[in-house]
C-alpha positions as CSV (number, residue, x, y, z in Angstrom):
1,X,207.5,38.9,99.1
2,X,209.8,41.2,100.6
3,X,211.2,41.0,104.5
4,X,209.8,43.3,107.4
5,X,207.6,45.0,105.6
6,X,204.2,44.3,107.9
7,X,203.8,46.6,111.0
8,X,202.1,45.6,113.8
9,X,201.0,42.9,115.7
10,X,200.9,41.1,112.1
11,X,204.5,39.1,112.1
12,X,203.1,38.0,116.0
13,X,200.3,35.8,114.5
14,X,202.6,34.7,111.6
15,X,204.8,33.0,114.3
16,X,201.9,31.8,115.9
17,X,200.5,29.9,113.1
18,X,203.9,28.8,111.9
19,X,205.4,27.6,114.7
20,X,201.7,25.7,116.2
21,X,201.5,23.6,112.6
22,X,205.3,23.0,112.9
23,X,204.9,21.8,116.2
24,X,202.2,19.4,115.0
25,X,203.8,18.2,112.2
26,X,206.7,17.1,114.1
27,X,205.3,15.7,117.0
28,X,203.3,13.6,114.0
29,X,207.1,12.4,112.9
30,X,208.0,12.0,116.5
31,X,205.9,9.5,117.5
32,X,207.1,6.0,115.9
33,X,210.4,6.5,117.3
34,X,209.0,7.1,120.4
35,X,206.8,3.7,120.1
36,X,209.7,1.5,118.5
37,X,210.1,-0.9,120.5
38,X,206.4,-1.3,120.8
39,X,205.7,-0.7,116.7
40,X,208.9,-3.3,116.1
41,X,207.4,-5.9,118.1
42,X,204.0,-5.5,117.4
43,X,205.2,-6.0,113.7
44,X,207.0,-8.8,114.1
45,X,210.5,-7.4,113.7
46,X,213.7,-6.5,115.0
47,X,213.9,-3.2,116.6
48,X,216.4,-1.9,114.0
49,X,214.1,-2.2,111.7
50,X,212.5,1.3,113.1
51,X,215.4,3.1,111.4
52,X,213.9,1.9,108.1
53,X,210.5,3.4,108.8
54,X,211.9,6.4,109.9
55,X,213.6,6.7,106.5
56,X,210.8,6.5,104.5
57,X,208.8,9.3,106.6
58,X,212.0,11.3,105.7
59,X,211.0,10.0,101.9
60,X,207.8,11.6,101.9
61,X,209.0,14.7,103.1
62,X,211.6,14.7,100.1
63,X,208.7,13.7,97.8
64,X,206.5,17.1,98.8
65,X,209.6,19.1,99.2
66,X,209.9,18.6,95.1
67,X,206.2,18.0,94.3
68,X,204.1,20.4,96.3
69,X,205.5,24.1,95.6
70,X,202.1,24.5,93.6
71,X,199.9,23.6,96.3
72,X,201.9,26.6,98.4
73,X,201.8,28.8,95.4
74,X,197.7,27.8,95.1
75,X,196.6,27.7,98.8
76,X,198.3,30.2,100.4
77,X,201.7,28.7,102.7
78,X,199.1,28.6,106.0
79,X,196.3,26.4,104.2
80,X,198.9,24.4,102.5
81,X,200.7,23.2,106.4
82,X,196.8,22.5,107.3
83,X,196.5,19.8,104.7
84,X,199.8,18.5,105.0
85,X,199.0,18.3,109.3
86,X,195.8,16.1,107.9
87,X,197.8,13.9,106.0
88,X,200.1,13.2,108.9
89,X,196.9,12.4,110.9
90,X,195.5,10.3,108.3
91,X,199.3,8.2,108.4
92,X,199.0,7.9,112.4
93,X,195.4,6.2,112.4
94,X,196.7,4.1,109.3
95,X,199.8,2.8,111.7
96,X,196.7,1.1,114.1
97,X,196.9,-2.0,111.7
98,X,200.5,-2.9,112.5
99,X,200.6,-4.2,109.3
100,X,204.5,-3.5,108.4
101,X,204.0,-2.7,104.8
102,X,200.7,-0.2,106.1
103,X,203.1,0.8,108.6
104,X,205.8,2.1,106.3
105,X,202.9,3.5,103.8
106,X,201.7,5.5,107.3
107,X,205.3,6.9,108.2
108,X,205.5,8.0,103.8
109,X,202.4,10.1,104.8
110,X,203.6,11.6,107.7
111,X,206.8,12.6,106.5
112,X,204.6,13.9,103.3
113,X,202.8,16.2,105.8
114,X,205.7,17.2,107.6
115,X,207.4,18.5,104.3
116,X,204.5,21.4,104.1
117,X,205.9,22.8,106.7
118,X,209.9,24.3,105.9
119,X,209.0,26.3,102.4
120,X,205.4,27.5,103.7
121,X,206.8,28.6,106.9
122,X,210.0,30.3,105.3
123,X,207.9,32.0,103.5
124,X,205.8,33.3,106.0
125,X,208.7,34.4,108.2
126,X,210.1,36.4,105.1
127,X,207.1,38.7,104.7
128,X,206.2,39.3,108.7
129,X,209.3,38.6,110.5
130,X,211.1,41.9,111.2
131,X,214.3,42.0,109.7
132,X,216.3,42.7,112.7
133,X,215.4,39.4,114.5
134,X,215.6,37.2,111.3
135,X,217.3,34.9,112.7
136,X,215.5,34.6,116.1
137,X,212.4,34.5,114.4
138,X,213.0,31.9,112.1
139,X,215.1,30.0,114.8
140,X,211.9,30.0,117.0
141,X,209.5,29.1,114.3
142,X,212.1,25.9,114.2
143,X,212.3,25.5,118.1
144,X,208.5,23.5,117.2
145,X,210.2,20.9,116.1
146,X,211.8,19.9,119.1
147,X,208.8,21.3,121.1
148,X,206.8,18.7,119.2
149,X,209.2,15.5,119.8
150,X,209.2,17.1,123.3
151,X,205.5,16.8,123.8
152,X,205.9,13.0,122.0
153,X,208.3,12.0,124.8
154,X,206.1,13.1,127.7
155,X,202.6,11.8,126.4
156,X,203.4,8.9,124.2
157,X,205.3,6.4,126.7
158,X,202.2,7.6,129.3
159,X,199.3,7.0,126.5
160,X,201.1,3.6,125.5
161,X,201.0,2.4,129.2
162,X,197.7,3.5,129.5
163,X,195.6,2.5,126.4
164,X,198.3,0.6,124.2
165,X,199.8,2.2,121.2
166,X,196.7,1.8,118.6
167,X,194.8,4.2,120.6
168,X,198.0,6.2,121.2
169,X,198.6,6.5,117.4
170,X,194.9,7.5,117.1
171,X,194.8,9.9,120.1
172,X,197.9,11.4,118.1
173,X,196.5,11.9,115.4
174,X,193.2,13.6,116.9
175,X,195.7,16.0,118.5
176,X,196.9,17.3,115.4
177,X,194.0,17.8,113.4
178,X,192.8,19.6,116.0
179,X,195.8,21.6,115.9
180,X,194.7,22.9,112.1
181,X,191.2,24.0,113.3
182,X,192.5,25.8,115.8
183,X,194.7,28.1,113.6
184,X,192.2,28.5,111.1
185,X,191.0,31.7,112.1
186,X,195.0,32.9,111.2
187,X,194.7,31.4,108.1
188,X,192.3,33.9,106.3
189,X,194.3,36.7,107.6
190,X,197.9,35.3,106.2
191,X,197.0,33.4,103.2
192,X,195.5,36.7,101.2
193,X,197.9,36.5,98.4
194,X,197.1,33.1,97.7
195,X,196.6,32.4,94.0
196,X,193.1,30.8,93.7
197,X,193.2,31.1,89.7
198,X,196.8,28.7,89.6
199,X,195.9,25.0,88.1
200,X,196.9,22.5,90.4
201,X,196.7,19.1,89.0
202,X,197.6,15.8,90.7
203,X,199.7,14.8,87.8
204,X,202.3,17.0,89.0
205,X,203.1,15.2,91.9
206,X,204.5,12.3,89.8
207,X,206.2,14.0,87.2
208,X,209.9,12.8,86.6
209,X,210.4,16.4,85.5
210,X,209.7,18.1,89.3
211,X,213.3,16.0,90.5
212,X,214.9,18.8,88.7
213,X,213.6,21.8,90.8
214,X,216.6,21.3,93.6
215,X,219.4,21.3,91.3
216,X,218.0,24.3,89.2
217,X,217.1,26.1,92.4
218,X,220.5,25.7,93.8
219,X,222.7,26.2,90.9
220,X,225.3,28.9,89.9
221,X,225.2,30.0,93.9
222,X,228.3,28.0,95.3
223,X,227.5,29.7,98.8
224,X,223.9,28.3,99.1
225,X,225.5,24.6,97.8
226,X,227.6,24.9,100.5
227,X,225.4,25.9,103.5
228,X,223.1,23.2,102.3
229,X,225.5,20.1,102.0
230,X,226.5,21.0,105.4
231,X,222.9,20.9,106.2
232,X,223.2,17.0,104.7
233,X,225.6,16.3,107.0
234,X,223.9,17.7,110.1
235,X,220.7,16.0,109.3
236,X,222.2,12.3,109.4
237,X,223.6,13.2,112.9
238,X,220.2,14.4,113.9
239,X,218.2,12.0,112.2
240,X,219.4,9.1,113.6
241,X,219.8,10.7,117.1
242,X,215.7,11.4,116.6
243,X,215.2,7.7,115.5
244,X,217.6,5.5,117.6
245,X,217.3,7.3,121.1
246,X,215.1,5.9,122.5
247,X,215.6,2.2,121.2
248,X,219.2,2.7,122.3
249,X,218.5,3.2,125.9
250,X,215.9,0.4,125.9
251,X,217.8,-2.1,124.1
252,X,221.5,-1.3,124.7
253,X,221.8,0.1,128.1
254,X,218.4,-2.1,129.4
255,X,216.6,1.6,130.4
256,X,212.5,1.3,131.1
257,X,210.3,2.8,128.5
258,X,209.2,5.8,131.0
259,X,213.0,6.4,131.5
260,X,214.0,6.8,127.6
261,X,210.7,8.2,126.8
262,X,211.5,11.3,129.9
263,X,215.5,11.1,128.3
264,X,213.5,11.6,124.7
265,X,211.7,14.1,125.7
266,X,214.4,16.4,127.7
267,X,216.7,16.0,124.4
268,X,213.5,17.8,122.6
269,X,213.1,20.5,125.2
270,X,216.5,21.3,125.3
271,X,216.4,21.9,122.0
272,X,213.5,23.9,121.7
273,X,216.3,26.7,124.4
274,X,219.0,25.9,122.1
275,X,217.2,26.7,118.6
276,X,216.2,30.1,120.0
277,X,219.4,30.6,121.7
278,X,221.7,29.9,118.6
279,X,219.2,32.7,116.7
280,X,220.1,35.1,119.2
281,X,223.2,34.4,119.1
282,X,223.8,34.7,115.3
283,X,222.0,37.9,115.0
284,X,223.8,39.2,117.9
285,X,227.3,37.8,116.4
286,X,226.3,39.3,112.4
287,X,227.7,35.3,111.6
288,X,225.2,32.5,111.1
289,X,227.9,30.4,109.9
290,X,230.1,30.3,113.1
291,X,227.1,29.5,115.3
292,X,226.7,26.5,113.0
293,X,230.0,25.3,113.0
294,X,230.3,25.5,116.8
295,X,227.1,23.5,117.5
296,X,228.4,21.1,114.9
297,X,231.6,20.9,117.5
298,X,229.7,20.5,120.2
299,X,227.6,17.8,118.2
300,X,230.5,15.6,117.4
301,X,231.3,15.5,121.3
302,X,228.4,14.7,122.5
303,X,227.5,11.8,120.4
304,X,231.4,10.1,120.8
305,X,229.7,11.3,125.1
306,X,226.7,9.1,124.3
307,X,228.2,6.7,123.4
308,X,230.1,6.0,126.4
309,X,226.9,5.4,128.4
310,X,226.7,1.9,130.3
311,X,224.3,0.2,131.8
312,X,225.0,1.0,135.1
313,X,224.8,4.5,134.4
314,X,223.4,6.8,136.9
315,X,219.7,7.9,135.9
316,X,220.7,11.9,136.3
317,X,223.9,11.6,133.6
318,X,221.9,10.1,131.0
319,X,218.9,12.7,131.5
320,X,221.9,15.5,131.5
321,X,223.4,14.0,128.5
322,X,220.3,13.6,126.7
323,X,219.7,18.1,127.4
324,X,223.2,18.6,126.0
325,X,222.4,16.1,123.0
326,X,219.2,18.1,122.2
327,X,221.2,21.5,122.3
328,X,223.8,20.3,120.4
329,X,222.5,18.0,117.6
330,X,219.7,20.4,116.8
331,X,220.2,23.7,117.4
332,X,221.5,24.5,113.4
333,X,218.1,24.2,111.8
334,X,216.5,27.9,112.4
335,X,220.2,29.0,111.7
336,X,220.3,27.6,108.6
337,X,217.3,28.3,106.9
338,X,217.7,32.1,107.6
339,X,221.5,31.7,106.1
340,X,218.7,30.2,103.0
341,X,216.6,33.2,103.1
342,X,219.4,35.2,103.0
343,X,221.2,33.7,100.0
344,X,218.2,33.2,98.1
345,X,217.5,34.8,95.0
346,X,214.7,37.5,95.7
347,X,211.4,35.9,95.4
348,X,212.6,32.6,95.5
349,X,212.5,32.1,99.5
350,X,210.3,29.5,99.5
351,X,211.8,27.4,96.1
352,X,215.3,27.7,97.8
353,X,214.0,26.4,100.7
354,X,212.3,23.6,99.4
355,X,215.6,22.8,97.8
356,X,217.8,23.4,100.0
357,X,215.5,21.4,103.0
358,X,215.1,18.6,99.9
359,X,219.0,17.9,100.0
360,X,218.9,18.0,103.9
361,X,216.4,15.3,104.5
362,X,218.4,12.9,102.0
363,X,220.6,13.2,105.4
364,X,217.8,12.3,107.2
365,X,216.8,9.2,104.8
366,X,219.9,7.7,104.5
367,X,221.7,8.0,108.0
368,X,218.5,5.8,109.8
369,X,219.1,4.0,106.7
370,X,222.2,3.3,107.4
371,X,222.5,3.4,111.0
372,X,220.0,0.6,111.1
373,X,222.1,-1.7,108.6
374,X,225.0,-1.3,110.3
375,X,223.7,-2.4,113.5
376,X,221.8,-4.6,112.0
377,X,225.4,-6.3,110.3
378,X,226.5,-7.1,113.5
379,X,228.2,-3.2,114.3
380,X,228.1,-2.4,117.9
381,X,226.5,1.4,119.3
382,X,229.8,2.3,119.6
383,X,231.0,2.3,116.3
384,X,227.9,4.0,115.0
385,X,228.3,6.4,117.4
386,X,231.5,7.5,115.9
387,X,230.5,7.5,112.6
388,X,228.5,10.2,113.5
389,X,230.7,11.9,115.0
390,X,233.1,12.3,112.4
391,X,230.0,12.9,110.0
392,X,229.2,16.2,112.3
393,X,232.8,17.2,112.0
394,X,232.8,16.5,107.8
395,X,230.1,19.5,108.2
396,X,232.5,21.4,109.9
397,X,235.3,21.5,107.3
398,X,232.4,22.3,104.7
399,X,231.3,25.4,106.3
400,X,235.1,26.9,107.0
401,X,236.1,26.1,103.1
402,X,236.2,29.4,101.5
403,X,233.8,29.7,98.7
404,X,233.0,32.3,96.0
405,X,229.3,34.5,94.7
């Protein structure tokens, strides 16, 4: 596939479909750390513990990101974010058992559905998305992520009030099945070149062989190795931002559901501005990699900011905080997978992207992972805090190291 070559109103509906199943998809991995305290309880353990099921959503996502480049290759990347969407859907009205082990099965399938979405879309974006705006384009096409945990902190804490969380999980996952047969009529005109004729087998998906794509995909180009263990770093910050938010205001600083779930929510929407923003901006500078190390700056100081939240906090500083937090902590994604399309060998957008996103979302495995433990050992908010802090900054000195083609 080759970038900027479709004329008219053809790259429009490309975002369009991209960015609605994106949405989806996230707001399906945005609502159990929204419901944490609620899932925690109802499965009889401590609210750390959310961390671990956050993890193993991120698993799944690792598991398609490896596994599933022949069901992009065989559907067509449009019908291939529709199935994975269903499969989150399926995981939400699984969660209604509150069953912990069905629980951490649901959050595998969500995270499995989610990771349909970064190679399909990339490679969407590369064929429509004029070449000019590159960066914008696939900075916006990232901004649904954020628009979907935004759209998880307004409705969840409201459904949960309302009808409990069963019926919220289920009234979640109605929502974004719907969201596929919506964008179906977009999905005969974008998925022509699909190859129907490709064997698709479900062995594939538990081949020990398939754990080799990421390192094949990414060797001999030090400068795509580099932008992507960055990436590692940037995901822990974010990913346990995304999975501790909420229970952190709850727990730590003794903030009402409705008050953490509105905090939640503004981080999201914030960063829906700041994804678009930071494409502008790196088209606009020619330098994708200084955006990125600036928000990971900003990142860094804004956690050790967090942090310092009390109790007696006033309500407006921790909604404030919580916009500059979304800005800051997630901004980099759209960034960075355009630096991916750009350093990717030609016609191997979407395998370098699968790669690439496969070593991110180890960050976003093991830093809930870890955060949990560690406040589960007896470490303060505080001190997790500033791990993070100097994990964002680790992602600085990466991305300023001079590298060679």
């Amino acid at each position: 596939m080759k970038t900027g070559k479709k004329t008219g109103k053809a790259w429009l509906w490309a975002l369009v479909a991209a960015v609605a199943i994106q949405t989806a998809c996230a707001f399906s991995t945005r609502v159990f750390p929204v419901l944490g305290p609620a899932l925690t309880e109802a499965a009889r353990v401590s609210p750390e513990a959310i961390g671990y099921l956050v993890a193993v959503g991120s698993l799944g996502t690792l598991w398609y990101l490896v596994a599933g480049g022949g069901v992009l290759v065989r559907l067509g990347p449009v019908r291939s974010m529709q199935v994975g969407a269903t499969i989150g859907g399926v995981g939400l009205l699984l969660a209604t058992t509150g069953y912990w082990p069905v629980l951490m099965l649901a959050s595998f399938l969500i995270g499995l559905g989610y990771g349909s979405t970064p190679a399909a879309g990339s490679e969407v974006l590369n064929e429509y998305a004029p070449a000019r705006h590159h960066s914008l384009m696939f900075s916006i096409k990232q901004a649904g992520v954020p628009l979907g945990g935004a759209v998880a902190g307004l409705l969840v804490p409201v459904a949960l009030v309302a009808v409990g969380w069963q019926f919220t999980c289920v009234g979640a996952a109605l929502l974004v099945i719907l969201t596929c047969f919506l964008i179906e009529p977009l999905q005969r005109k974008i998925d022509r070149n699909a190859d129907r004729d490709m064997p698709l087998h479900l062995g594939s998906f538990i081949d020990p062989r398939m754990l080799a794509m990421p390192f094949r995909s990414l060797a001999g180009n030090p400068p795509l190795q580099r932008v992507t263990i960055a990436s590692f770093f940037f995901a822990v910050v974010q990913g346990c931002l995304v999975a501790f938010f909420v229970t952190y205001l709850m727990v730590d600083l003794g903030a009402s559901l409705l008050t953490a779930g509105l905090a939640f929510s503004v981080m999201q929407v914030t960063g829906v501005a700041g994804r678009v923003l930071a494409g502008w901006l790196a088209d606009r500078l020619g330098s994708r990699r200084l955006v990125i190390v600036g928000l990971a700056v900003a990142s860094a100081l804004t956690v050790l900011l967090l942090a310092g939240l009390e109790p007696a906090s006033p309500q407006w500083a921790i909604q404030a905080l919580a916009g500059v937090v979304g800005v800051a902590s997630s901004s980099w994604n759209g960034v960075f997978l355009a630096e991916v399309s750009r350093l990717a060998p030609k016609g191997k957008v979407g395998e370098a992207t699968a790669a690439a996103t496969f070593f991110t979302f180890i960050g976003y495995v093991v830093g809930p992972a870890g955060f949990g433990a560690l406040l589960g050992h007896g470490g303060s908010y505080w001190a997790a805090f500033a791990m993070l802090a100097a994990i964002a900054l680790a992602g600085v000195v990466v991305m300023t190291l001079p590298v060679r083609r």
